[in-house]
Biopython code that builds the backbone (N, CA, C, O; Angstrom):
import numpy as np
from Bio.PDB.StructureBuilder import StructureBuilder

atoms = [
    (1, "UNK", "N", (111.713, 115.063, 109.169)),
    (1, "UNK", "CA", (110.564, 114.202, 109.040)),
    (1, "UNK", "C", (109.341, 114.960, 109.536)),
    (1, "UNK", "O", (109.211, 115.727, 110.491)),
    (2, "UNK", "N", (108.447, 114.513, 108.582)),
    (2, "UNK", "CA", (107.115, 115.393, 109.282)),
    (2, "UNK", "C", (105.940, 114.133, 109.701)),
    (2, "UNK", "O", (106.199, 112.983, 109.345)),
    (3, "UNK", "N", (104.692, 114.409, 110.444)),
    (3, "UNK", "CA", (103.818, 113.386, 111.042)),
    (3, "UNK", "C", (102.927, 113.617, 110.301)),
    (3, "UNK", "O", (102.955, 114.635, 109.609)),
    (4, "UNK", "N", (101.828, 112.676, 110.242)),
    (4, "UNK", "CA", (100.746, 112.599, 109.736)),
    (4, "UNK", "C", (99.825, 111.460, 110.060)),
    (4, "UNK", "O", (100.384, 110.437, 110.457)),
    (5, "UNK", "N", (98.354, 111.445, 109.951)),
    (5, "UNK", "CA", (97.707, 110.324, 110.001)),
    (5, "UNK", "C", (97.022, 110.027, 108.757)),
    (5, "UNK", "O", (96.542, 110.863, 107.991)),
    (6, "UNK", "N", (97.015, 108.398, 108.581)),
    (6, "UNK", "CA", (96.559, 108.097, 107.401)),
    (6, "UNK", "C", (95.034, 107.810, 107.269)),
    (6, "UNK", "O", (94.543, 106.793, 107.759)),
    (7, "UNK", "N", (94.425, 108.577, 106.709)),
    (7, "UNK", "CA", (93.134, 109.053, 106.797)),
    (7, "UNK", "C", (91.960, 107.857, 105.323)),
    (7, "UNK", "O", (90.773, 107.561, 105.458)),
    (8, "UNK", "N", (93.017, 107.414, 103.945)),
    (8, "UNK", "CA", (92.791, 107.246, 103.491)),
    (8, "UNK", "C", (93.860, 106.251, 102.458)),
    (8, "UNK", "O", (95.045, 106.161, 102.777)),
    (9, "UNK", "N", (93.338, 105.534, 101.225)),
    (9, "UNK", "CA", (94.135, 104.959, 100.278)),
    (9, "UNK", "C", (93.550, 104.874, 98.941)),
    (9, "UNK", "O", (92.403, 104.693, 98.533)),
    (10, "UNK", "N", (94.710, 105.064, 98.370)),
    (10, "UNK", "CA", (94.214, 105.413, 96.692)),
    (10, "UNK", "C", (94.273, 104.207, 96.213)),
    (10, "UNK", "O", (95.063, 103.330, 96.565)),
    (11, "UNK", "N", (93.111, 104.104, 95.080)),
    (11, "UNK", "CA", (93.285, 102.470, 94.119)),
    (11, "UNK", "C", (93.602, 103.395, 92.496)),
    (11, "UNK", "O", (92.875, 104.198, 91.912)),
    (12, "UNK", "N", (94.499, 103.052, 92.262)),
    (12, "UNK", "CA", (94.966, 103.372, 90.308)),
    (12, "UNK", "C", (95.019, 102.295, 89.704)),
    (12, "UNK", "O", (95.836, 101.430, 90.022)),
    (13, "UNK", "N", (94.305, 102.171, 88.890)),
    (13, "UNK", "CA", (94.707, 101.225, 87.959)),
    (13, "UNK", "C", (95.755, 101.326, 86.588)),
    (13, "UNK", "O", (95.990, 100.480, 85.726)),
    (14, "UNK", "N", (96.198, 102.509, 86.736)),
    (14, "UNK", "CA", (97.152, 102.640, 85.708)),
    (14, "UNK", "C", (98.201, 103.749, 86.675)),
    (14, "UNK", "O", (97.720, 104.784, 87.137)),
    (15, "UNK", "N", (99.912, 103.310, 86.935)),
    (15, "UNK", "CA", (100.565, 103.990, 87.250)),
    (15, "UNK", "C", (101.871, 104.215, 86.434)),
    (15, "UNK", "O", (102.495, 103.479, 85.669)),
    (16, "UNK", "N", (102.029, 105.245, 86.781)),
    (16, "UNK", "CA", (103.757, 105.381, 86.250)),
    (16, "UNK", "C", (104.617, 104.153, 86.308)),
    (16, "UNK", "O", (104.609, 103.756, 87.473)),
    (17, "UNK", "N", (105.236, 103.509, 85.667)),
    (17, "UNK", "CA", (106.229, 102.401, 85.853)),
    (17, "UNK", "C", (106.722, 102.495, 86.929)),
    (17, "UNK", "O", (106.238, 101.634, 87.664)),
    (18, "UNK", "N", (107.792, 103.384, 87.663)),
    (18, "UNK", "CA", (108.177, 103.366, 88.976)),
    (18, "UNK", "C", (106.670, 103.222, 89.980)),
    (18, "UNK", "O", (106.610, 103.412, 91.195)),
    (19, "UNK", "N", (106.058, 103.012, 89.485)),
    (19, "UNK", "CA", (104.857, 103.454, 91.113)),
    (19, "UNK", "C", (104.112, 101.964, 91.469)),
    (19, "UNK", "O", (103.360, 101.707, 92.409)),
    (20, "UNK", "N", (104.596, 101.069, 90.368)),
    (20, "UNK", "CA", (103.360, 100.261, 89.851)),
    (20, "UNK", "C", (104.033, 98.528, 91.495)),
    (20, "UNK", "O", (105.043, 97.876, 91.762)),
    (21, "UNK", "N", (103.017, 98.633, 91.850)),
    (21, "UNK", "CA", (103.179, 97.805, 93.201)),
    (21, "UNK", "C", (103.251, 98.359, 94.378)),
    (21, "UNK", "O", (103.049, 97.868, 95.488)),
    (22, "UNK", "N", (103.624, 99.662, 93.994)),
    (22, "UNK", "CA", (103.845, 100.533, 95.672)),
    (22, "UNK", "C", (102.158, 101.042, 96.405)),
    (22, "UNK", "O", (101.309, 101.246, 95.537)),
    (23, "UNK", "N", (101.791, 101.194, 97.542)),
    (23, "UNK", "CA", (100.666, 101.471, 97.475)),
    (23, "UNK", "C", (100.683, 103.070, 97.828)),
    (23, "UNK", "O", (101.592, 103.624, 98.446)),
    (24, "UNK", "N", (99.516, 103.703, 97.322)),
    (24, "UNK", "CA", (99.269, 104.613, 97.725)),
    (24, "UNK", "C", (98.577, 105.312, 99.213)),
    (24, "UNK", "O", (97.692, 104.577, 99.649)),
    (25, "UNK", "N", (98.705, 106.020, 99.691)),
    (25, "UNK", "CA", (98.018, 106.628, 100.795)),
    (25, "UNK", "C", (97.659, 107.877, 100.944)),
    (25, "UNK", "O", (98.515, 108.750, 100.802)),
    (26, "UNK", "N", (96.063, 108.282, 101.320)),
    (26, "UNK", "CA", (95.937, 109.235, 101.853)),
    (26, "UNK", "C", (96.526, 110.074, 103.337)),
    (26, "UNK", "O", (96.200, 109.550, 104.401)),
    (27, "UNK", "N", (97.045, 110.854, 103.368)),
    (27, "UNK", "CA", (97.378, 111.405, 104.959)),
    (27, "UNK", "C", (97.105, 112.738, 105.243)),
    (27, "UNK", "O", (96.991, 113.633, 104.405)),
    (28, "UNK", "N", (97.013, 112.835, 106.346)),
    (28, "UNK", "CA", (96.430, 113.887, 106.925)),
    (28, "UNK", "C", (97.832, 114.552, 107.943)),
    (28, "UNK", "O", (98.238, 113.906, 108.910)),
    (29, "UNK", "N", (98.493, 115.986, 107.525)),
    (29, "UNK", "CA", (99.658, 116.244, 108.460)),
    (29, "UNK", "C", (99.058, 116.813, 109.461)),
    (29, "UNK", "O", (98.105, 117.578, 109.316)),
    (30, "UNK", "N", (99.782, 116.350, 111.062)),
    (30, "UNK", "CA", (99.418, 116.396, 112.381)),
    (30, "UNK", "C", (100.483, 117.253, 112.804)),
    (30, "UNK", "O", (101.566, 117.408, 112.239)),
    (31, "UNK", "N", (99.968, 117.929, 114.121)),
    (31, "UNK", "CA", (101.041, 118.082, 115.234)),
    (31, "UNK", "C", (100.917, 117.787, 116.084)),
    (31, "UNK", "O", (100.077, 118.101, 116.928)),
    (32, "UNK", "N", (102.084, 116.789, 116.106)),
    (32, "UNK", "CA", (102.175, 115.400, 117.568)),
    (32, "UNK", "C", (102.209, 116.028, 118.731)),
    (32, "UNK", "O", (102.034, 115.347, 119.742)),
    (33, "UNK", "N", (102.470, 117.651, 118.873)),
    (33, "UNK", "CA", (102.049, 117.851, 120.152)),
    (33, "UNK", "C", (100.932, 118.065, 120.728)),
    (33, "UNK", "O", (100.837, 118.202, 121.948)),
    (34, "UNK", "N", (100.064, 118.113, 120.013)),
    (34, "UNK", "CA", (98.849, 118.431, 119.996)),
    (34, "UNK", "C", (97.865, 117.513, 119.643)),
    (34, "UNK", "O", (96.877, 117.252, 120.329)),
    (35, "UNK", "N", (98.171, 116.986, 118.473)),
    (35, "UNK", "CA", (97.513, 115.965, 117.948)),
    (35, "UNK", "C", (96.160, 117.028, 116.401)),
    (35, "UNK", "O", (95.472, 116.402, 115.594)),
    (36, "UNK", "N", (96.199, 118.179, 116.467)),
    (36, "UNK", "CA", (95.581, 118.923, 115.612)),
    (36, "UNK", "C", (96.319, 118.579, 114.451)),
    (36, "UNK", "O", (97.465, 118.135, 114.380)),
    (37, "UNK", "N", (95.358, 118.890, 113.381)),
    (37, "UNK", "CA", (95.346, 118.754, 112.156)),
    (37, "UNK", "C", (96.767, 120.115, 111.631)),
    (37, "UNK", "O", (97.163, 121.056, 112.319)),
    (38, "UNK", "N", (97.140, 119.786, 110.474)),
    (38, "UNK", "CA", (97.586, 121.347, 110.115)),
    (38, "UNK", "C", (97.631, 120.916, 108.647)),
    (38, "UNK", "O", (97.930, 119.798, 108.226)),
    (39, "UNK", "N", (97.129, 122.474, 107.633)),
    (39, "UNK", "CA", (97.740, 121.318, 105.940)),
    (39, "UNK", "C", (96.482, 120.905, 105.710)),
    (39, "UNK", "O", (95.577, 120.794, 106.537)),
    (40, "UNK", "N", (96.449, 120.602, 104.140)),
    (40, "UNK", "CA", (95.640, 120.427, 103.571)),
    (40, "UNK", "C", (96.094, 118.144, 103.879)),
    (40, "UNK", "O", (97.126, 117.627, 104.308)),
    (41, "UNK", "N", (94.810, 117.500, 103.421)),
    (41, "UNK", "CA", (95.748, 116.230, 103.171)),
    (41, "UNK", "C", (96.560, 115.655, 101.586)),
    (41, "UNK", "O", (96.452, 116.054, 100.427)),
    (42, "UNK", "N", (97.066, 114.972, 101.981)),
    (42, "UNK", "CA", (98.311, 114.850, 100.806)),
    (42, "UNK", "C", (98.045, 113.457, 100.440)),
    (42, "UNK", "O", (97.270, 112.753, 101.087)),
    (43, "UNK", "N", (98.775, 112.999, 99.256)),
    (43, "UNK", "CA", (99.231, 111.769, 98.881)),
    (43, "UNK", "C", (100.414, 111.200, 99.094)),
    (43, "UNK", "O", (101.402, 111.934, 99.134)),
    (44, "UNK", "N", (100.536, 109.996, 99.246)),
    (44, "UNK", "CA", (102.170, 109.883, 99.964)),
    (44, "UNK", "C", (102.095, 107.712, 98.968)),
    (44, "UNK", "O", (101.354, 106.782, 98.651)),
    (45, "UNK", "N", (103.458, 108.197, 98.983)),
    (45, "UNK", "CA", (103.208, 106.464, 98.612)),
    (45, "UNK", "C", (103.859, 105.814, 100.018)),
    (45, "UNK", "O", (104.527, 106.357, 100.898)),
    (46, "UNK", "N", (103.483, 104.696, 99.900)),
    (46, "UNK", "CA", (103.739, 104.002, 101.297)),
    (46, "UNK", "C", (104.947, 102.846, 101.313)),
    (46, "UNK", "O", (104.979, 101.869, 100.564)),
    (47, "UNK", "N", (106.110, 103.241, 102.523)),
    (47, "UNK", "CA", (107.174, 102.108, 102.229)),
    (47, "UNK", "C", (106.811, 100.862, 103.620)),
    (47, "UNK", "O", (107.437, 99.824, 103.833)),
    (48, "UNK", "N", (105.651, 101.386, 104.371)),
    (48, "UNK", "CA", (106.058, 100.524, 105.462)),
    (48, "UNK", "C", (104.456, 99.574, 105.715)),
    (48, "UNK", "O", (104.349, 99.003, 106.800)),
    (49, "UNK", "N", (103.276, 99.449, 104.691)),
    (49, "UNK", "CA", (102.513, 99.343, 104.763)),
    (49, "UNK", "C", (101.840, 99.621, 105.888)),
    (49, "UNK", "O", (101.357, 98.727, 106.583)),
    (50, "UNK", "N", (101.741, 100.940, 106.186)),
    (50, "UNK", "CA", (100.412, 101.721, 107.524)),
    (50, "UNK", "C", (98.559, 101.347, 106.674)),
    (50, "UNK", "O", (98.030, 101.142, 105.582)),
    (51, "UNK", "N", (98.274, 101.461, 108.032)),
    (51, "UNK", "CA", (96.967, 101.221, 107.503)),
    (51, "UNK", "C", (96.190, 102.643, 108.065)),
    (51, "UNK", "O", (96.696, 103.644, 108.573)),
    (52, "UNK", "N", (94.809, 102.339, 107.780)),
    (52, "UNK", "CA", (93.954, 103.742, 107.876)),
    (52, "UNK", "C", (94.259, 103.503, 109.464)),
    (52, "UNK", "O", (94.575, 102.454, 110.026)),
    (53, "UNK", "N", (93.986, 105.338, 110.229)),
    (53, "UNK", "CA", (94.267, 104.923, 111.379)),
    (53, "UNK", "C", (95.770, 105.417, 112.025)),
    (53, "UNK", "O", (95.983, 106.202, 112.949)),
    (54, "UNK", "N", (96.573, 104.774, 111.313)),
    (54, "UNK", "CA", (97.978, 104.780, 111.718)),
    (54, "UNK", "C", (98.224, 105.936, 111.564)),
    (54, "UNK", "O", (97.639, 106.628, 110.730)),
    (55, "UNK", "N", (99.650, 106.599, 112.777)),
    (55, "UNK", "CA", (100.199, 107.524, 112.529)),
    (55, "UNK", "C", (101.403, 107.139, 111.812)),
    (55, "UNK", "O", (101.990, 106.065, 111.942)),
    (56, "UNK", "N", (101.806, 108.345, 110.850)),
    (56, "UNK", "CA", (102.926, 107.862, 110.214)),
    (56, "UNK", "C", (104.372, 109.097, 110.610)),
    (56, "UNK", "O", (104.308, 110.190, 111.173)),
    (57, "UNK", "N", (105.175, 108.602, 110.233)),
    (57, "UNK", "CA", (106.592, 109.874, 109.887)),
    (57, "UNK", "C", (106.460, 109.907, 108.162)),
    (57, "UNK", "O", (106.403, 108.761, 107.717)),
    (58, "UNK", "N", (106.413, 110.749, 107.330)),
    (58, "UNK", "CA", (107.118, 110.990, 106.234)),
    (58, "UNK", "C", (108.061, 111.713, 105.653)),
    (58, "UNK", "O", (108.311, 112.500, 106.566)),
    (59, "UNK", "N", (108.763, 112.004, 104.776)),
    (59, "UNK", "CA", (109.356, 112.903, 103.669)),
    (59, "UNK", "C", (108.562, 113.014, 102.402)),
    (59, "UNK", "O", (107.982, 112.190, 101.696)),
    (60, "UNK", "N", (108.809, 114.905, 102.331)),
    (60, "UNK", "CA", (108.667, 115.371, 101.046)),
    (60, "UNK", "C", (109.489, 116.041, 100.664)),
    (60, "UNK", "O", (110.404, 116.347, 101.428)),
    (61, "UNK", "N", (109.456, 116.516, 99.325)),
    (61, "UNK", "CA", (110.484, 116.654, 98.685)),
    (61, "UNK", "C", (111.435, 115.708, 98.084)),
    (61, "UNK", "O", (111.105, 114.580, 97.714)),
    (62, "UNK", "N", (112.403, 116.101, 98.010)),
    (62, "UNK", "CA", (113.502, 115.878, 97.429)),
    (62, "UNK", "C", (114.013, 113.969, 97.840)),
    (62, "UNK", "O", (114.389, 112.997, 97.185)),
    (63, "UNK", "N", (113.663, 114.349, 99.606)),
    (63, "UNK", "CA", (113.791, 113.498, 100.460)),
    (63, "UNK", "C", (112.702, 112.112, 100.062)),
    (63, "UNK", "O", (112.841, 111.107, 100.759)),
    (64, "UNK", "N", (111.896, 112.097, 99.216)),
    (64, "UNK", "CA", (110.668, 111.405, 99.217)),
    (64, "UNK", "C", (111.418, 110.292, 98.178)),
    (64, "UNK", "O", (111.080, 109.112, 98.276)),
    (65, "UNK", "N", (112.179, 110.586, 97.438)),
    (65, "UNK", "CA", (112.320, 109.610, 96.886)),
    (65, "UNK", "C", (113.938, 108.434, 97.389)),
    (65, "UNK", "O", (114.218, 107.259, 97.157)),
    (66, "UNK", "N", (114.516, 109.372, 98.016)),
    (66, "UNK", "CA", (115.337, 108.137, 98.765)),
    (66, "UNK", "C", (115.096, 107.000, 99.336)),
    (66, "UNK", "O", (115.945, 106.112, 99.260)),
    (67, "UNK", "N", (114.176, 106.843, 99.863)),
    (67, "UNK", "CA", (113.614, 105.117, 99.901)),
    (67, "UNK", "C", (114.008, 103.921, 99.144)),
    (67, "UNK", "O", (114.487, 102.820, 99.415)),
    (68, "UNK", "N", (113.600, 104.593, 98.022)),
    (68, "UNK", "CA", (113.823, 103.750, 96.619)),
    (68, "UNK", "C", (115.311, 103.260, 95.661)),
    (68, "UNK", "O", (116.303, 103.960, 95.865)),
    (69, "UNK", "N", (115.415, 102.409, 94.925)),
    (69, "UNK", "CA", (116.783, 102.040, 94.736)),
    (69, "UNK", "C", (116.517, 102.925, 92.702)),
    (69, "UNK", "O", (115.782, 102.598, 91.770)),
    (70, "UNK", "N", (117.389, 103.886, 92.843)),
    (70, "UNK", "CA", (117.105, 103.960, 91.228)),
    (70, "UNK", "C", (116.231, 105.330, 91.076)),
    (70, "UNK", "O", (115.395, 105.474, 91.969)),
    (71, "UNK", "N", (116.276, 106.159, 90.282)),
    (71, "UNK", "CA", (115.598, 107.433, 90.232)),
    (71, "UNK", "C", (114.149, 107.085, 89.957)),
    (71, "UNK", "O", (113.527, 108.144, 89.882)),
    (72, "UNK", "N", (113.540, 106.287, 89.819)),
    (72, "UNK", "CA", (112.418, 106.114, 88.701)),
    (72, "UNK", "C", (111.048, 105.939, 89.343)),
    (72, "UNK", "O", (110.039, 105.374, 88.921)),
    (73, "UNK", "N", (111.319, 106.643, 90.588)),
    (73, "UNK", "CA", (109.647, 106.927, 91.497)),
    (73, "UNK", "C", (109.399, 108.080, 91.734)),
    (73, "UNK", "O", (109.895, 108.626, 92.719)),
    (74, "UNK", "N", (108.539, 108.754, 90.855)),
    (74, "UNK", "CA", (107.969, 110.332, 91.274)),
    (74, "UNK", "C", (107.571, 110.350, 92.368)),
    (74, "UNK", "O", (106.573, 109.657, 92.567)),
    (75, "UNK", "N", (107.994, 110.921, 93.237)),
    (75, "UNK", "CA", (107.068, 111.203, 94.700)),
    (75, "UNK", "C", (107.302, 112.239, 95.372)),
    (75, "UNK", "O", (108.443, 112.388, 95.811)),
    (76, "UNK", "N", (106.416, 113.107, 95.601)),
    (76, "UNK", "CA", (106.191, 114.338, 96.363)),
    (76, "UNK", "C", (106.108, 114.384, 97.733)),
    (76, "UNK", "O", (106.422, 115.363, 98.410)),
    (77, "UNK", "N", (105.473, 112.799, 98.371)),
    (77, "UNK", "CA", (105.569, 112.721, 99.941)),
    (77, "UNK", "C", (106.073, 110.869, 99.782)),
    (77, "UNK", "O", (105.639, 110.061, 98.961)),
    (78, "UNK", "N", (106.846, 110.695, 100.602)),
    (78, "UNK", "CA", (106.754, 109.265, 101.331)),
    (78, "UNK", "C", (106.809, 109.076, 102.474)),
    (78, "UNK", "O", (107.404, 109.830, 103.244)),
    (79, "UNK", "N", (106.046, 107.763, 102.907)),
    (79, "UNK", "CA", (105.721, 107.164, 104.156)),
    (79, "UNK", "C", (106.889, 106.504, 104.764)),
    (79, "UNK", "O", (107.053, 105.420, 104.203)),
    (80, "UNK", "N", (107.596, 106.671, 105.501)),
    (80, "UNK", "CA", (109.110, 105.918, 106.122)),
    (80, "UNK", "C", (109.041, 105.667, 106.966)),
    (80, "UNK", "O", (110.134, 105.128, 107.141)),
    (81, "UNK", "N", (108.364, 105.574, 108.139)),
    (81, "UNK", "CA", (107.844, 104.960, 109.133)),
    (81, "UNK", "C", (106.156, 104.890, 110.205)),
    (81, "UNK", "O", (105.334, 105.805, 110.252)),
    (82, "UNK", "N", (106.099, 104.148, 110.611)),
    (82, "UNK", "CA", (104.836, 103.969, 111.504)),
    (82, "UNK", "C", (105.242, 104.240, 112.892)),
    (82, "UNK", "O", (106.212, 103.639, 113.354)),
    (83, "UNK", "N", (104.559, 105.127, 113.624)),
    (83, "UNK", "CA", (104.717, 105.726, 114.996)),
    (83, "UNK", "C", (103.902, 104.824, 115.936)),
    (83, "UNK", "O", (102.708, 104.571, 115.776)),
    (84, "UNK", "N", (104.660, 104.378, 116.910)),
    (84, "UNK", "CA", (103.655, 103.256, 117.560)),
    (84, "UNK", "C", (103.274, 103.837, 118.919)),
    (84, "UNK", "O", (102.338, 103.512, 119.648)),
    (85, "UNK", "N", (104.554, 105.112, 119.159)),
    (85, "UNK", "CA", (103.793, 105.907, 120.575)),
    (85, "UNK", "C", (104.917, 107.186, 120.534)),
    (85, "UNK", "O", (105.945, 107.119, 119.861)),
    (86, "UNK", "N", (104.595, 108.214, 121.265)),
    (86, "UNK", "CA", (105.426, 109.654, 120.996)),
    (86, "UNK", "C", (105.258, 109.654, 122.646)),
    (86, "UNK", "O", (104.507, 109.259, 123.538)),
    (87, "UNK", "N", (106.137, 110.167, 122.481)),
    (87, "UNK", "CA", (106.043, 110.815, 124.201)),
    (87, "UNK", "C", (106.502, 112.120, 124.268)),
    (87, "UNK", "O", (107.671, 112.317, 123.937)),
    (88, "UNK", "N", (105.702, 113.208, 124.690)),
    (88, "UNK", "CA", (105.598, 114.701, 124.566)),
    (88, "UNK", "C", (106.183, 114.923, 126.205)),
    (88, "UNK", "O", (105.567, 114.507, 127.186)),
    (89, "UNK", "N", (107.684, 115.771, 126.281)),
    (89, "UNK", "CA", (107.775, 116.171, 127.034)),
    (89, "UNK", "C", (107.615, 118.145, 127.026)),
    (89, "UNK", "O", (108.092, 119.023, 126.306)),
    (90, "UNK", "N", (106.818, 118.144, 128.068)),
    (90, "UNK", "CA", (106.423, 119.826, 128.464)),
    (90, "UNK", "C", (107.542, 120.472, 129.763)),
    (90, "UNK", "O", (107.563, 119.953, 130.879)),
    (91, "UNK", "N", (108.289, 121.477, 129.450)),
    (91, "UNK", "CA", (109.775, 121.447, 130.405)),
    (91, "UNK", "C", (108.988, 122.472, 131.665)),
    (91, "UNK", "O", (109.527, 122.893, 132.688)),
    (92, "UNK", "N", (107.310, 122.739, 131.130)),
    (92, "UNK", "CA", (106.754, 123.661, 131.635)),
    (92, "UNK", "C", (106.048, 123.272, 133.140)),
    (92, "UNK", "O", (105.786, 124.210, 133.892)),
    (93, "UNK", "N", (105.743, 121.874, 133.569)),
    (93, "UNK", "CA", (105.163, 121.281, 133.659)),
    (93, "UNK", "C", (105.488, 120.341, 134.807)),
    (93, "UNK", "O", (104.731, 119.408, 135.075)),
]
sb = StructureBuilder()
sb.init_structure("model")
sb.init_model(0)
sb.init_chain("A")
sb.init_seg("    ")
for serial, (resi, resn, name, xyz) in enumerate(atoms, 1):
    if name == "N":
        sb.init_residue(resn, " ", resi, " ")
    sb.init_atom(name, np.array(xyz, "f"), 0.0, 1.0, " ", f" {name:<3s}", serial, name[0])
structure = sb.get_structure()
């Protein structure tokens, strides 16, 4: 799973049959240890309705479309959960 924050959301008015009700999202990939940016931002469709703001967990790849029941959702990133707090342990520290 990788992190990200959702920075943004797409409106289509015309989608692929598999896509059509799911919402879209802009995200931005993070590193939760840090909280810095890394990565360009991506599109992700959304299974857990996050809003702008929210940190998320996703899958890409291959992994992006297991969510779904049935082959018939193109997706390159999905949203699979909302992060409500991380706790960073430093062993340095």
């Amino acid at each position: 799973m990788f992190y990200a924050k959702v920075i943004g959301s797409v409106v289509a008015t015309i989608k692929y049959k598999g896509l059509v009700g799911k919402k879209l999202q802009i995200i931005q990939p993070v590193n939760l240890s840090n909280g810095k940016n890394w990565g360009r931002p991506i599109i992700a469709v959304d299974t857990t309705d996050a809003g702008v703001g929210d940190y998320v967990g996703y899958e890409d790849g291959m992994e992006a479309t297991w969510p779904f029941e049935g082959n018939d959702v193109p997706s390159d990133a999905t949203i699979v959960s909302i992060i409500e707090t991380a706790d960073i342990y430093n062993k340095d520290q």
